[in-house]
ROSE-4610 file (N, C-alpha, C; in Angstrom, 1 decimal, always signed):
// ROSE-4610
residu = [X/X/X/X/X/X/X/X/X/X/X/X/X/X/X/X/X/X/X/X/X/X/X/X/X/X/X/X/X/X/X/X/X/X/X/X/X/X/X/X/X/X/X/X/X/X/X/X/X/X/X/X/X/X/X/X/X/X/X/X/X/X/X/X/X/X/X/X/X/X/X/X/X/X/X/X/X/X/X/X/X/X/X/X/X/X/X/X/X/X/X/X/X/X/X/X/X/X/X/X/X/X/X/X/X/X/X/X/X/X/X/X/X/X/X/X/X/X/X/X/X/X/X/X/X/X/X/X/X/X/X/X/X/X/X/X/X/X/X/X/X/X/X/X/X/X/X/X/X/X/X/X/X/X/X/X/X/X/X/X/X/X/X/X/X/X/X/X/X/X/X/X/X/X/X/X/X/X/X/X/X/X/X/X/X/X/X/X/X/X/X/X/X/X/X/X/X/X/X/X/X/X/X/X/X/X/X/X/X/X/X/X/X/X/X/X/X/X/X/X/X/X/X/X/X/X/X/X/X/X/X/X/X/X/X/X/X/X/X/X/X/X/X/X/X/X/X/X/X/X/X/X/X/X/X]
num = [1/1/1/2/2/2/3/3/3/4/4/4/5/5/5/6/6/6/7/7/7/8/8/8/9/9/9/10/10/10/11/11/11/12/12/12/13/13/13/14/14/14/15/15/15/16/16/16/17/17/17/18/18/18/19/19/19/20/20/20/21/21/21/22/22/22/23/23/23/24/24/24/25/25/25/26/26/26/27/27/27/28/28/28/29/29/29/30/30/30/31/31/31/32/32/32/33/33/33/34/34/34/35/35/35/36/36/36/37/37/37/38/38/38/39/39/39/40/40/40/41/41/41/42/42/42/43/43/43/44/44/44/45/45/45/46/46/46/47/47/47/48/48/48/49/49/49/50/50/50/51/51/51/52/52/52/53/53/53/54/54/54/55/55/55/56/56/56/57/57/57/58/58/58/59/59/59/60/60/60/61/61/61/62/62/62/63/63/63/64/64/64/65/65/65/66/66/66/67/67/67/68/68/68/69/69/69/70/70/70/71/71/71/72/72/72/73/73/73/74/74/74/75/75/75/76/76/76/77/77/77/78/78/78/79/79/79/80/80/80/81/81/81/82/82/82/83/83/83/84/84/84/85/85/85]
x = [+5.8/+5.8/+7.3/+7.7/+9.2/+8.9/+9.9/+9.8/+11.0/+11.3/+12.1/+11.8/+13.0/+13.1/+13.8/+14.0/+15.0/+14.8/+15.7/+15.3/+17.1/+16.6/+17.6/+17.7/+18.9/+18.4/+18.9/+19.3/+19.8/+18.4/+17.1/+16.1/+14.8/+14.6/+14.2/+12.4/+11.9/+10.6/+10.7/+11.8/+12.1/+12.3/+12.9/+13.3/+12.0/+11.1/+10.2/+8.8/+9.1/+8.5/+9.2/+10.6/+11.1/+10.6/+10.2/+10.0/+8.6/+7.7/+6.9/+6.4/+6.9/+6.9/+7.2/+7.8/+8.7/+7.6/+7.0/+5.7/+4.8/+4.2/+3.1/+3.0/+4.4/+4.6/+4.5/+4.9/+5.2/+3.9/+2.9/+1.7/+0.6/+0.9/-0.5/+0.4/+1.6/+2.3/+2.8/+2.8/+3.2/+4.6/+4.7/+6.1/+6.5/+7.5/+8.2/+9.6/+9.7/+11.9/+11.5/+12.1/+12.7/+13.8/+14.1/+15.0/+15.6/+16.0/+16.4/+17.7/+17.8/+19.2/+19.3/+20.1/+20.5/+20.8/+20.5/+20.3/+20.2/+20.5/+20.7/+19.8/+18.3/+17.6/+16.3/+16.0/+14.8/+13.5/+13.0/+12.0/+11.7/+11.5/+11.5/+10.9/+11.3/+10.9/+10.4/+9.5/+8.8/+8.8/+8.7/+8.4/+8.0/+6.9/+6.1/+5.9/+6.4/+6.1/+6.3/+7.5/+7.4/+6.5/+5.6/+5.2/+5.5/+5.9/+6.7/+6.1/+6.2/+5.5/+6.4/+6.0/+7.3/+7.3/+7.5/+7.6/+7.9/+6.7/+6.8/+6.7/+6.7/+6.7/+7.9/+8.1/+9.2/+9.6/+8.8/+9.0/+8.0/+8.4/+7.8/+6.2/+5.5/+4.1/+3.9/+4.8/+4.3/+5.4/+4.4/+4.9/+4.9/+3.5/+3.6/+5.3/+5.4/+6.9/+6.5/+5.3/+4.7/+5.3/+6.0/+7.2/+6.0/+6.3/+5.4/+6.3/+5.9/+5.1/+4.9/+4.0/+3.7/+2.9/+2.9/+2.8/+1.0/+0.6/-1.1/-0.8/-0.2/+0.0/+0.7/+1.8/+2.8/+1.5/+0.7/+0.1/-1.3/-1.5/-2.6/-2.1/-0.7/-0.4/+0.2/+0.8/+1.0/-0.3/-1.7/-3.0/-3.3/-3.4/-3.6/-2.8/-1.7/-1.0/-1.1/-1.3/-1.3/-2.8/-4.3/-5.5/-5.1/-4.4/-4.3/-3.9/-3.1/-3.1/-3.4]
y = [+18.4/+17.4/+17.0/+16.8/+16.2/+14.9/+14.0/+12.6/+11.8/+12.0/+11.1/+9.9/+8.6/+7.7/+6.5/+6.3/+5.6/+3.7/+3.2/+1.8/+1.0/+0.0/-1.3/-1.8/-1.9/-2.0/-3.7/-4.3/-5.6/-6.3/-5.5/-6.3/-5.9/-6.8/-6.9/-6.6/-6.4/-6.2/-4.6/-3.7/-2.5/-2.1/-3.2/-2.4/-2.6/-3.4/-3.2/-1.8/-1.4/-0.7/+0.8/+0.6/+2.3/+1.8/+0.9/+0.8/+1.4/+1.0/+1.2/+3.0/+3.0/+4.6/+5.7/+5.3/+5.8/+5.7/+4.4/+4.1/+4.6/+4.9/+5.4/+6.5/+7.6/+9.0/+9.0/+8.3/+8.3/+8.2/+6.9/+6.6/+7.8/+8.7/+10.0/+10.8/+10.9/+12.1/+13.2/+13.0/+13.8/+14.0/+15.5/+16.2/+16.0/+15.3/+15.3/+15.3/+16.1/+15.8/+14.4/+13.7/+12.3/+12.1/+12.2/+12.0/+10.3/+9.7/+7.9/+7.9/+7.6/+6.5/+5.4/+4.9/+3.3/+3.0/+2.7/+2.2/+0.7/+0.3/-1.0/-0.7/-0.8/-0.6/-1.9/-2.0/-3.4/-3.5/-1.5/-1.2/-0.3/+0.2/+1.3/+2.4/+3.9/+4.9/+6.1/+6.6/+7.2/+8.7/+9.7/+10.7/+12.0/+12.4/+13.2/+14.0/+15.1/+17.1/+17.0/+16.2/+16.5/+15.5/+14.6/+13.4/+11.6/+11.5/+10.4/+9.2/+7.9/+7.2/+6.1/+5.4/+4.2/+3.2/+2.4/+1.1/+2.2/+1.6/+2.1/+1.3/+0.1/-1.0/-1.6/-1.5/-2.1/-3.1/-3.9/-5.8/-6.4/-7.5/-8.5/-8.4/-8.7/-9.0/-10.0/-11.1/-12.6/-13.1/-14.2/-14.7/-14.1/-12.8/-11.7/-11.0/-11.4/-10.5/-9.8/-9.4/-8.2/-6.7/-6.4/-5.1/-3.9/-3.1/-1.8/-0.7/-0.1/+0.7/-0.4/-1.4/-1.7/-1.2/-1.8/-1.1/+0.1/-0.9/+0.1/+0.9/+1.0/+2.4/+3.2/+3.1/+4.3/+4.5/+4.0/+4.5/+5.5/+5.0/+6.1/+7.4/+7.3/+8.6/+9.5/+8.7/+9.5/+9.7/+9.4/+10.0/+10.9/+10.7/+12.2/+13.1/+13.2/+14.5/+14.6/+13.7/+14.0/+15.1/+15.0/+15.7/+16.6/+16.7/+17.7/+19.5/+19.1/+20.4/+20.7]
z = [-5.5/-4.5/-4.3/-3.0/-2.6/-1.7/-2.6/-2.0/-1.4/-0.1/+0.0/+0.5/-0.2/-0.1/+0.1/+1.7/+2.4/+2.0/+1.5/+1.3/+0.9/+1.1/+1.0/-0.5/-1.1/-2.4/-2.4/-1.8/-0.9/-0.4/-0.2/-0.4/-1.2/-1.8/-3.5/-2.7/-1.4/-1.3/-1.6/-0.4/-0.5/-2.0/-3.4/-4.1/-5.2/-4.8/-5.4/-5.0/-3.8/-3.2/-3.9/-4.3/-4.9/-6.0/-6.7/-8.4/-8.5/-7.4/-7.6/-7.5/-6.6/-6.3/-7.6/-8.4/-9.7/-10.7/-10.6/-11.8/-11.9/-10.2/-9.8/-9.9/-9.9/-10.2/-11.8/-12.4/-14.2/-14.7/-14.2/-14.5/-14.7/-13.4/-13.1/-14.2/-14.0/-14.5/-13.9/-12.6/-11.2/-11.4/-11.3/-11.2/-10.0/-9.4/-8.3/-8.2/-7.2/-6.7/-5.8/-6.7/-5.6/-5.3/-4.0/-3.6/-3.0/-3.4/-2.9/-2.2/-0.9/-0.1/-0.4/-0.5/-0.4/+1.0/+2.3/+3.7/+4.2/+4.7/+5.4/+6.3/+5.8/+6.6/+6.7/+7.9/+7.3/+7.1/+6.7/+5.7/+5.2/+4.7/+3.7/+4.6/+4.0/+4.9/+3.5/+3.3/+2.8/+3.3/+3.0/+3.2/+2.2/+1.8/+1.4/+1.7/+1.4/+1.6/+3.1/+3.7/+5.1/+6.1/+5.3/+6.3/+6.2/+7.4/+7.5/+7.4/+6.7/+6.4/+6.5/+7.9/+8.3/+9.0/+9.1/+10.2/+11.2/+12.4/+13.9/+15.2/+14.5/+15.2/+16.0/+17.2/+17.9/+18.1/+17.8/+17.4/+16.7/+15.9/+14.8/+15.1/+14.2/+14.5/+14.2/+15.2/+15.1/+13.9/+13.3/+12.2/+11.2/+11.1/+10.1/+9.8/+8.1/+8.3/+6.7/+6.9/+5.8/+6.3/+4.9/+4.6/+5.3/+6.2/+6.4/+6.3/+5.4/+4.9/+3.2/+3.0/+1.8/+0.8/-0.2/-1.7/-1.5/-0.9/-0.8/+0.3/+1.3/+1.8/+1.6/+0.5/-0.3/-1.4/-1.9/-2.8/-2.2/-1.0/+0.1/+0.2/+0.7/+0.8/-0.3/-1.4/-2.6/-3.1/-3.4/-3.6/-3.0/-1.8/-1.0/-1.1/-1.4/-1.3/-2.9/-3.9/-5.5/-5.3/-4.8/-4.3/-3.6/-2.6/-2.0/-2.3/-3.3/-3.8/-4.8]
C-alpha cells in the first residue's frame, strides 16, 4: 500500500489526523510507504494507491468548521483498500 500525506503540521487537527494514520497502519500491522508533506494547507489531503481523499468544498459549510477529510473517513478508506487486496 502507498500513502500519501499532505497536512499542516501548524494545525494540531491535521496533525492529529497524520498520528492517527501512522496508529492505524501499526495497530492492523499494515506494510505501507508513507509518504508525508508538511503544507500550509487548511486540510489534509490523503491519498491511497492513487485515490484522492480531500476537501472538495469551495466554501465553508456555515458555521460547521469540521476538518474534511476527518478521522472516520481516513479510517473508511484505509479499510477498504487494507480488504481490497
Amino acid at each position: 500500500m502507498e500513502i500519501n500525506l499532505i497536512y499542516s503540521k501548524d494545525d494540531p487537527r491535521q496533525t492529529k489526523a497524520r498520528n492517527f494514520v501512522k496508529q492505524f497502519l501499526h495497530d492492523r500491522g499494515v506494510l505501507a510507504k508513507v509518504f508525508e508533506s508538511d503544507q500550509p494547507v487548511k486540510s489534509p489531503t490523503l491519498i491511497v494507491n492513487g485515490q484522492i481523499l480531500t476537501d472538495s468544498r469551495q466554501k465553508p459549510r456555515g458555521t460547521d468548521t469540521r476538518m474534511y477529510p476527518g478521522i472516520d473517513d481516513i479510517a473508511e478508506v484505509l479499510e477498504k483498500h487494507i480488504w481490497s487486496f
